[in-house]
C-alpha positions in Angstrom: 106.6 61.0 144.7 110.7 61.1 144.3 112.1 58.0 145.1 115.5 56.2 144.6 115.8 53.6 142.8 117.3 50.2 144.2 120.6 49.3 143.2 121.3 47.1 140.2 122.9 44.0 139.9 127.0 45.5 139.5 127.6 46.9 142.4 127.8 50.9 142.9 131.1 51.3 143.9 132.3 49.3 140.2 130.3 51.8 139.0 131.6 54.9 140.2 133.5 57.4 138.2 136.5 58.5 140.2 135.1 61.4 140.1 137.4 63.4 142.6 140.5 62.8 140.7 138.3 63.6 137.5 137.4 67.0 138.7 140.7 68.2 140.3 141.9 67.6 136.3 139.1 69.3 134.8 139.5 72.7 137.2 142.9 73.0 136.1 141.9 72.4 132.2 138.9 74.8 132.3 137.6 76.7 135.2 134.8 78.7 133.9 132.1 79.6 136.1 128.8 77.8 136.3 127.4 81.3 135.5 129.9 82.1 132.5 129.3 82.9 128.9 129.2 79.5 126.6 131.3 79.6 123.9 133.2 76.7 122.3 133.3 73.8 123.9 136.1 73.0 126.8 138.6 71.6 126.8 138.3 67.6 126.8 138.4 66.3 129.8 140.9 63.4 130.6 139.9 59.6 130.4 138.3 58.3 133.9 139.0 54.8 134.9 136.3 52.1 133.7 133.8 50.9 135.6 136.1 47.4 136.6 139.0 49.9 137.2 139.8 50.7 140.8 140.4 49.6 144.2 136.9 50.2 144.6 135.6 47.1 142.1 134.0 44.1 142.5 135.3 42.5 145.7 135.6 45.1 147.5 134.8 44.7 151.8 132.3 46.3 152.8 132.4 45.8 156.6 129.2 43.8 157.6 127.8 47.7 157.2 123.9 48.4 156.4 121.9 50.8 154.4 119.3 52.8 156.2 116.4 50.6 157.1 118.1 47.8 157.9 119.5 46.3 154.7 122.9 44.9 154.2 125.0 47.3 152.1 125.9 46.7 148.7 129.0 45.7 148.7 131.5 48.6 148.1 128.9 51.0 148.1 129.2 54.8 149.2 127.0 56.1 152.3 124.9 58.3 151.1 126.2 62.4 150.6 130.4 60.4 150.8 132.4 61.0 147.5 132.7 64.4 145.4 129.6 64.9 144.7 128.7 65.2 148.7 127.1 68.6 148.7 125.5 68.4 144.6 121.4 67.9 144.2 120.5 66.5 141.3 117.4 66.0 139.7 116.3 63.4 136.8 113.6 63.4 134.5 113.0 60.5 133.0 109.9 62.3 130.4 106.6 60.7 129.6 105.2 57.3 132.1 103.7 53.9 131.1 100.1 54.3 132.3 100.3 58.0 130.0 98.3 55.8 127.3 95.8 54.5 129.9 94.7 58.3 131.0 94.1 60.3 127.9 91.7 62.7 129.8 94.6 63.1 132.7 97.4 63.9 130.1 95.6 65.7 128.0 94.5 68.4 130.8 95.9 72.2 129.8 99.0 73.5 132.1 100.5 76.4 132.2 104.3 76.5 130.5 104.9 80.2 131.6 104.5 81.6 127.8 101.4 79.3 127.4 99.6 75.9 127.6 100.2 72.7 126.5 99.2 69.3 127.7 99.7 67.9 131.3 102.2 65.2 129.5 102.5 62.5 126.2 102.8 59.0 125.6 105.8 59.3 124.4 107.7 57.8 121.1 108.8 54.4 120.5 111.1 52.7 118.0 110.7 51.1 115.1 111.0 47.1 117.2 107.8 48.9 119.4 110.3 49.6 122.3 108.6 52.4 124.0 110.4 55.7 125.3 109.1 55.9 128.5 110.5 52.6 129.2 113.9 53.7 127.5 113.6 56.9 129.2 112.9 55.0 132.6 115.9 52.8 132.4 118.9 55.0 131.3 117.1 57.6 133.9 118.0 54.6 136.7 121.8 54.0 135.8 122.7 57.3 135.8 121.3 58.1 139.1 122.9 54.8 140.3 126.5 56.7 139.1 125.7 59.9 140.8 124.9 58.1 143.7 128.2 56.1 144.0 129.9 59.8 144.2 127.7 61.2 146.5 125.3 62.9 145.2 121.7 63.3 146.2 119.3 62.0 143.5 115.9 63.0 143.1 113.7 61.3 140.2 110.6 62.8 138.8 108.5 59.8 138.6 109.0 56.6 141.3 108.2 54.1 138.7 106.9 53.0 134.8 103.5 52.6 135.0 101.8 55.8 136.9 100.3 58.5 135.1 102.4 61.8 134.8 103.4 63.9 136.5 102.9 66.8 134.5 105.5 68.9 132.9 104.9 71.9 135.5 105.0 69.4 138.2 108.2 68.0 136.9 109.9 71.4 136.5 108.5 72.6 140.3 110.2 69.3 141.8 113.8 69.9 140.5 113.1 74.0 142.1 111.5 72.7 145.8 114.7 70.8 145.8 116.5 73.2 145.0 118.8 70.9 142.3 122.1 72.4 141.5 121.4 70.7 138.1 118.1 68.9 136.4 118.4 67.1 133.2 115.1 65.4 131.7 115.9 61.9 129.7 114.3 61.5 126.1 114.7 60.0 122.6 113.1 61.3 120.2 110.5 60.7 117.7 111.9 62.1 114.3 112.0 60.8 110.8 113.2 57.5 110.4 115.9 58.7 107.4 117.4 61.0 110.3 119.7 60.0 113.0 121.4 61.3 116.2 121.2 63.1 119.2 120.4 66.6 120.8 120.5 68.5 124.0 117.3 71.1 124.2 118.7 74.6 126.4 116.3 76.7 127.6 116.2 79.8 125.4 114.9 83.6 127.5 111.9 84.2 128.2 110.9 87.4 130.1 110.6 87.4 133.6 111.1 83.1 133.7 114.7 81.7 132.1 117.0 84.9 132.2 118.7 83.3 135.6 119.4 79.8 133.9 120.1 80.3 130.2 123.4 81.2 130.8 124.5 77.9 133.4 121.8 75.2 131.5 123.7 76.8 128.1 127.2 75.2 130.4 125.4 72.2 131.2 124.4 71.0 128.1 128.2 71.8 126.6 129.1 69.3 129.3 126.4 66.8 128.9 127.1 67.3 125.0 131.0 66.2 124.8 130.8 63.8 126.8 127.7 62.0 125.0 129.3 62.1 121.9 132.1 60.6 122.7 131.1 58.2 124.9 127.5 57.0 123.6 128.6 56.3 119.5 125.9 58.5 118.7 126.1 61.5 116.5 124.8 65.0 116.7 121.4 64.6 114.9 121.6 65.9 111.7 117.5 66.8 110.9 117.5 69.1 113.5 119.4 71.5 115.9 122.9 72.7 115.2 125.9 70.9 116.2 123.3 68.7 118.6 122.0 71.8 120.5 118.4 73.6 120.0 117.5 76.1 121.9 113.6 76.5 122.7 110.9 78.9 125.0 108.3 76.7 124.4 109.1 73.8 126.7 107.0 73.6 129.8 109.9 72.0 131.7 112.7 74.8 130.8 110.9 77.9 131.6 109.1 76.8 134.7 112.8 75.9 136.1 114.5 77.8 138.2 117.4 76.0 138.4 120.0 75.1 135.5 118.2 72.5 133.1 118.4 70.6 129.7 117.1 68.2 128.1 118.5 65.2 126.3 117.0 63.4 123.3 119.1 60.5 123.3 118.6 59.2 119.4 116.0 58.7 116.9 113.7 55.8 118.0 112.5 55.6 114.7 116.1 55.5 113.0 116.6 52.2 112.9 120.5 52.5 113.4 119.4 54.7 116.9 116.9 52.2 117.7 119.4 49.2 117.5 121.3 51.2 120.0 118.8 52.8 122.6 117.5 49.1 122.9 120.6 47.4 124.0 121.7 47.1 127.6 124.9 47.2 127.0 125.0 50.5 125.0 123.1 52.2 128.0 125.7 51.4 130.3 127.6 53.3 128.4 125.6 55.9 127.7 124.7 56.6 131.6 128.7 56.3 131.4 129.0 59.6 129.4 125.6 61.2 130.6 126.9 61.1 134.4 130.8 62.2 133.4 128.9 65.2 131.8 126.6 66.0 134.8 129.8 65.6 136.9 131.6 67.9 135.0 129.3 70.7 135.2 128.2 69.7 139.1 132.6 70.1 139.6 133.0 73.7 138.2 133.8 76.2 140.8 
């Protein structure tokens, strides 16, 4: 079911992050363990060149070279497992699917979320213009995976399109463990009150015999994922939930069936209308896969 998406119309290498530069910084600044205790939040990592910035831009030669199956290259682009983030997994979640709403018996089947049951999946919010999440979801999910990608990294989506059913949520969580993902992070926006506004990261709290192994590193992850959202998406911490935009849960099928670090990130309020003017421009989620990757590649960096 994984698949990689194709690449969009910029080409990857104007998107990539200079990421190797970017993390040779960030180990001097802060070199706590992926397995460490999370405390206050590290220190800020330096600005990274822009997405035009670089030898590595538009324009770039790319040789006459071809992507596997025969395709001409992108221009610029990076072979596949070239760049920092050579050796890294990743896996992306981007949460609910557009034919949810065309299987209510499917999504509504019982699983197992380790302490319990819920249902297989959702439908998902949408915003107050009737822009749904799992589209949102869907499309931020796609340009950070196209940023991981131009540094190397392996990138392993949940679902290979918008319009299946599913998977569900224990199927989700199993695929980021057969892979054996040296970070997952599931894509949201929530579905809160329409007087509240902003953004969380959901950690996986302990659950005997399931989360002791990952609290500690997902706890890291979302610090990571955290800074760098804020100060690169314009969106605030929420403020009608969570504490200083992180809320940590044992009732998420996703978190405790994962054995490898995870979080979640709910994005904004779709039914805030100052979120909902954001999470539906293009423009803002180029930014906003900006930040997410920067934070992924932060974590992904730590020695």
């Amino acid at each position: 079911m994984p698949v990689s998406a194709p690449p969009g119309r910029r080409s990857r290498a104007a998107r990539a992050l200079a990421l190797l530069s970017f993390a040779a910084l960030w180990t001097t600044a802060c070199s706590a363990p992926a397995g460490g205790t999370p405390g206050a939040d590290p220190t800020a990592a330096p600005p990274l060149p822009g997405p035009e910035d670089g030898a590595n831009g538009p324009g770039a030669e790319n040789g006459g070279a071809t992507e596997e199956g025969g395709a001409p290259a992108e221009e610029g682009s990076t072979p596949p497992g070239d760049g920092p983030l050579g050796d890294r997994v990743v896996v992306i979640d981007p949460g609910h699917n557009g034919g949810n709403a065309s299987a209510p018996s499917e999504i509504n089947t019982q699983v197992s979320v380790g302490n319990g049951e819920k249902a297989c999946d959702t439908v998902g919010a949408q915003s107050v213009n009737d822009y749904p999440e799992h589209e949102f979801n869907w499309e931020l999910s796609l340009l950070v995976q196209e940023r991981l990608e131009a540094d190397g990294a392996t990138v392993i989506l949940t679902r290979e399109d918008n319009e299946s059913v599913g998977p569900c949520i224990d199927e989700r969580a199993e695929i980021g463990n057969e892979n054996e993902a040296d970070a997952a992070l599931s894509i949201h926006a929530d579905g809160g009150p329409d007087s509240g506004r902003g953004f969380h990261v959901i950690t996986p709290g302990e659950v005997p015999g399931l989360t002791e192994e990952i609290v500690e590193p997902s706890a890291l992850l979302a610090e990571d994922i955290r800074r760098e959202y804020l100060e690169g998406s314009d969106v605030p911490y929420a403020d009608y939930l969570a504490e200083e935009g992180l809320d940590e849960r044992t009732d998420l099928g996703g978190l405790n069936l994962s054995t490898v670090p995870k979080v979640f990130l709910e994005a904004g309020n779709m039914r805030n209308a100052e979120d909902a003017e954001l999470l539906e421009d293009p423009e803002w989620r180029e930014r906003a896969a900006d930040a997410i990757a920067r934070g992924l590649a932060t974590y992904l960096m730590r020695e």
